[in-house]
N, C-alpha and C positions, 0 to 999 in steps of 0.2 A: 226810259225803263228804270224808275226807282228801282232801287235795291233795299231789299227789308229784313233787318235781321231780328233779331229776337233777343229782348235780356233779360234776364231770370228774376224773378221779383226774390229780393232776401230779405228773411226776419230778423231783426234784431231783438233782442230779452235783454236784458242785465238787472241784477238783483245786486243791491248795495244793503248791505246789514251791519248792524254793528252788536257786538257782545260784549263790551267791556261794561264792568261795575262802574268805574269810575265817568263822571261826565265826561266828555272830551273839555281840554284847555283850548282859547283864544284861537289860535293856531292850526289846531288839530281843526274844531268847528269850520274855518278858514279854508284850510287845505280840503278839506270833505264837500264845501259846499261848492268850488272850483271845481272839483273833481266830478262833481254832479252836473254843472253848468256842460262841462266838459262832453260828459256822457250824454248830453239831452241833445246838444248840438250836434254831435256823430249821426244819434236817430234820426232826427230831422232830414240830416245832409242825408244819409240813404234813402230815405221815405222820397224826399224831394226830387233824387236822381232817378230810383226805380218808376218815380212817377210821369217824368217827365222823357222816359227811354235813355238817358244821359248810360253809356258805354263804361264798364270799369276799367282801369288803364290794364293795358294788355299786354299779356304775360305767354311768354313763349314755350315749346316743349318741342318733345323727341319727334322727329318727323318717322310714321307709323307705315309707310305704304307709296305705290309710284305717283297717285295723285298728289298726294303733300311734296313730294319729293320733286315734283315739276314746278306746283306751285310756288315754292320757296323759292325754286330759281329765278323763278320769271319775276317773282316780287323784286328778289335781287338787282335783277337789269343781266341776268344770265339766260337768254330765253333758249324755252327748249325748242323751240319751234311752237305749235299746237297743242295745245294740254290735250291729252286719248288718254292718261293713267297707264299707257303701255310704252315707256322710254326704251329706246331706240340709242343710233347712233349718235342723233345730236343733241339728246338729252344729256350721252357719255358725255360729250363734247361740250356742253355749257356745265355742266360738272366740272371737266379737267379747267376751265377759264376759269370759274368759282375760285379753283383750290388755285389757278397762278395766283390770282389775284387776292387770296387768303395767304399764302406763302405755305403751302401745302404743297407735299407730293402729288404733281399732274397725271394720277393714273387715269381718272374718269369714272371710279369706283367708290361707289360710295361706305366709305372705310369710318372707326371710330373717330380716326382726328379728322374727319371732314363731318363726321355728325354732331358733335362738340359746336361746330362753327355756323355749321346750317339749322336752325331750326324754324318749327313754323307758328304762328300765330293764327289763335280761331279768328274768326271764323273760315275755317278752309269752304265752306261753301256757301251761297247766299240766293235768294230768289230773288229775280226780277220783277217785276210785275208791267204789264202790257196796257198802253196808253192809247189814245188813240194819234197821238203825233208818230208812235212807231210804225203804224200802220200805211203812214202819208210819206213815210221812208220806205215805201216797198213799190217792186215795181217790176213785171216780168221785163229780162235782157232781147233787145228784138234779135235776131240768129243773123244776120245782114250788118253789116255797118255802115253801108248809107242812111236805112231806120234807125240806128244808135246817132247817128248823126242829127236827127230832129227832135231828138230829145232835150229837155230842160235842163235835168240834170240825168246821172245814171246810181239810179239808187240802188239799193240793197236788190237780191231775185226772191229774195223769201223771210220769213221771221225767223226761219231756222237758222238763216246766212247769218243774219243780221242780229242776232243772239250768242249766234258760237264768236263771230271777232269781238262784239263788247266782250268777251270772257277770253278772249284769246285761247282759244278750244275749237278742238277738229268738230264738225257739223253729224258727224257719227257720234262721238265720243257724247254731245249734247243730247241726239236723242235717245241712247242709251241710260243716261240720270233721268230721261224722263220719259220710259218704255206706257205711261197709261195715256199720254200726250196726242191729241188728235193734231194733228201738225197743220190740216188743211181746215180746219175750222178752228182757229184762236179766236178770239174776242178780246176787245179793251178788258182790263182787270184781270186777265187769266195772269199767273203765276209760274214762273220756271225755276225749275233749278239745275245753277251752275258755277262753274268754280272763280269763287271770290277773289279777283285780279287786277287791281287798278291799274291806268298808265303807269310805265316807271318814268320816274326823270332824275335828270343827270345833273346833279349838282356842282355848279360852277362852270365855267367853260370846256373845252375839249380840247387839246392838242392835235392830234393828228387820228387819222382813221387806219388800217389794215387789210385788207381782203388778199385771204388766201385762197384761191384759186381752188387749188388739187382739193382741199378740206371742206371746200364751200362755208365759208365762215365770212364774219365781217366780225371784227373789233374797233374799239374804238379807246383812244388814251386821254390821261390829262398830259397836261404840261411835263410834271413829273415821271411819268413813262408811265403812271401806272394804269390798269387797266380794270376800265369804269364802266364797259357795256360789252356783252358779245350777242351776236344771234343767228341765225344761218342766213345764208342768200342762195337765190340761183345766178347762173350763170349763163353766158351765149352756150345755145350748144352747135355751134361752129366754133372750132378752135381757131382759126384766122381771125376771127372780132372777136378775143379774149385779148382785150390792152395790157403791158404788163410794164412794172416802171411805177412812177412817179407822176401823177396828176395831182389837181388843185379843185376845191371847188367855186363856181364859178355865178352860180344861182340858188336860193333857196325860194321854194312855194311852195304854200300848203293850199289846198284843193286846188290844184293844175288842171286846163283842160289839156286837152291832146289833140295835135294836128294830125290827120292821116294824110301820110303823104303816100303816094303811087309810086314814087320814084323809089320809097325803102321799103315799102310792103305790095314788093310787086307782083308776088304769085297770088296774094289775095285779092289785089287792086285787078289783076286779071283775069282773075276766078267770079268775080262778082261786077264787072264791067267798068270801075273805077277808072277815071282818067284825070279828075280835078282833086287838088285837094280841099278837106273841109273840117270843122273845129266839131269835136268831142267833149260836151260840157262837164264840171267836175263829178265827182262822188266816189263811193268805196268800189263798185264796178268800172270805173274808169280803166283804159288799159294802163295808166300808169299808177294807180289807186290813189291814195285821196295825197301824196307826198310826192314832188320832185324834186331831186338836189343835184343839180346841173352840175357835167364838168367841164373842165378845158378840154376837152375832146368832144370834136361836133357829135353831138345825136347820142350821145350818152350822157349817163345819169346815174346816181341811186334812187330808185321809187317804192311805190308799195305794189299792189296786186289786187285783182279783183278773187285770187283763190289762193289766200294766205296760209292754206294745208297744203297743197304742196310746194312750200318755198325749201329749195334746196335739193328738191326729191326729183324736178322737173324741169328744164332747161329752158331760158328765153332766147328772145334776136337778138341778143347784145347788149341790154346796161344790165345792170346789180339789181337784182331784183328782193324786195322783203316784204314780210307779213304788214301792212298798213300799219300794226298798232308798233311795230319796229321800226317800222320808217317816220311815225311820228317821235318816238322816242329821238333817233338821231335828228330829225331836223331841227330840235330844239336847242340843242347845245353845238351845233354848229354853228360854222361861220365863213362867209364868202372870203376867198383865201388860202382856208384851210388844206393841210395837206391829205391827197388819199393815193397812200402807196396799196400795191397791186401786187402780189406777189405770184408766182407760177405754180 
């Protein structure tokens, strides 16, 4: 899915005149025809850049509305969760991380000395365009998990899925930006539009990780305490497999398959006649999504999700669960070792 942005073609003029009676001396001629050299090479260099689509360095301003206002987070490495343009609690909540991590007042309010520090850069939105390799990324989920089980890989369920996590955007909030969108007939070359969000990454190593329980948060520190990523997660929703304390982690994987075991998913292994276990090959619908970061505690983890809209909002069977493009984020700057304290 290139991303295609648009840059403005500019004109350059300049008129150089001179009125003076007297000739110019040595020097003056000198300075004048530098000054010229000067000037001809500016046009060029624009002529050259506007031709060639070259980006003019980019310059930031007042964030306008709740779209810009997520966007800038997320740039940050503050995710709000899903970019919808309609911020919520844990948008408050990657706000109030912003402003510790800014040395701001943590109200969660987006106030003058937090807009001062926050701003955003255009392009806040950018269109995709649709390949045919996107299309070889799509693939209905079978409803069984013995069928999930013979699959190759487990790819995206749709172009919509598979559009709104490159944008790291709720799959509503997408088709909304593009309400004339026929969703069941795309074709190679068709065009989206959706908000302009690169991976973030975490510059330098990481100290130690956080997960606050009650808040559903995960942060994550350097060395120096400070605090360099936040995002939401869900949680077990049995409170008896919520670990609380002090673990380590113990494995890092990026596209992990999944074993299904009958002995821990036994109301489904019994619902659907399960008795062996069997391997779940990788991708972003995996049940641990395309990220595992193994701990010293059997059968848990931090991963990602095959429905990275409701992370936080929805409860799992027991490990940390994040949006895929957040659990990419943290697996990069970890490290087997590390600490992940667990708070209540």
């Amino acid at each position: 899915m290139p991303i295609k942005k648009k840059t403005a073609r500019k004109r350059v003029s300049k008129r150089l005149s001179t009125h003076s009676k007297k000739r110019p001396g040595p020097l003056r001629r000198l300075a004048l025809r530098l000054l010229g050299f000067a000037v001809l090479a500016t046009c060029l260099f624009i002529f050259a850049r506007d031709e060639l689509g070259i980006d003019s360095p980019e310059q930031d301003r007042a964030i306008a509305n709740n779209t810009e206002l997520q966007v800038a987070l997320a740039r940050e490495g503050f995710s709000p969760g899903s970019i919808d343009g309609d911020p919520g609690a844990q948008t408050k909540q990657a706000l109030g991380a912003f402003q510790v991590a800014h040395q701001l007042l943590p109200s969660g309010v987006f106030d003058s000395e937090t807009a001062r520090a926050l701003r955003i850069v255009d392009p806040v939105y950018a269109r995709v365009e649709l390949t045919v390799a996107d299309f070889a990324r799509v693939a209905t989920k079978p409803s069984n998990w013995v069928d999930r089980g013979k699959l190759d890989a487990m790819h995206f369920n749709s172009v919509l899925e598979m559009v709104a996590e490159h944008a790291q955007s709720d799959p509503d909030y997408i088709r909304a930006l593009n309400p004339t969108l026929n969703w069941e007939a795309l074709n190679p070359g068709d065009q989206i539009l959706v908000p302009h969000v690169l991976p973030f990454q975490i510059s330098g190593e990481l100290g130690y990780v956080r997960i606050q329980l009650a808040q559903r948060i995960l942060q994550a520190f350097d060395h120096d305490n400070r605090l360099r990523f936040h995002c939401p997660v869900s949680i077990a929703r049995n409170v008896g497999k919520r670990p609380t304390g002090q673990l380590a982690v113990k494995v890092l994987v990026d596209q992990p398959n999944y074993t299904f075991n009958p002995n821990i998913l036994s109301q489904t292994a019994q619902r659907e006649g399960i008795t062996q276990k069997f391997i779940i090959q990788p991708g972003p619908n995996n049940p641990v999504g395309s990220v595992w970061i193994g701990l010293n505690l059997p059968s848990y983890g931090i991963h990602g999700t095959p429905e990275p809209e409701k992370v936080g909002r929805t409860e799992s069977s027991g490990c940390f669960r994040l949006a895929n493009w957040n659990a990419k984020t943290l697996l990069k700057a970890s490290w087997v070792g590390m600490s992940v304290q667990i708070d209540p």
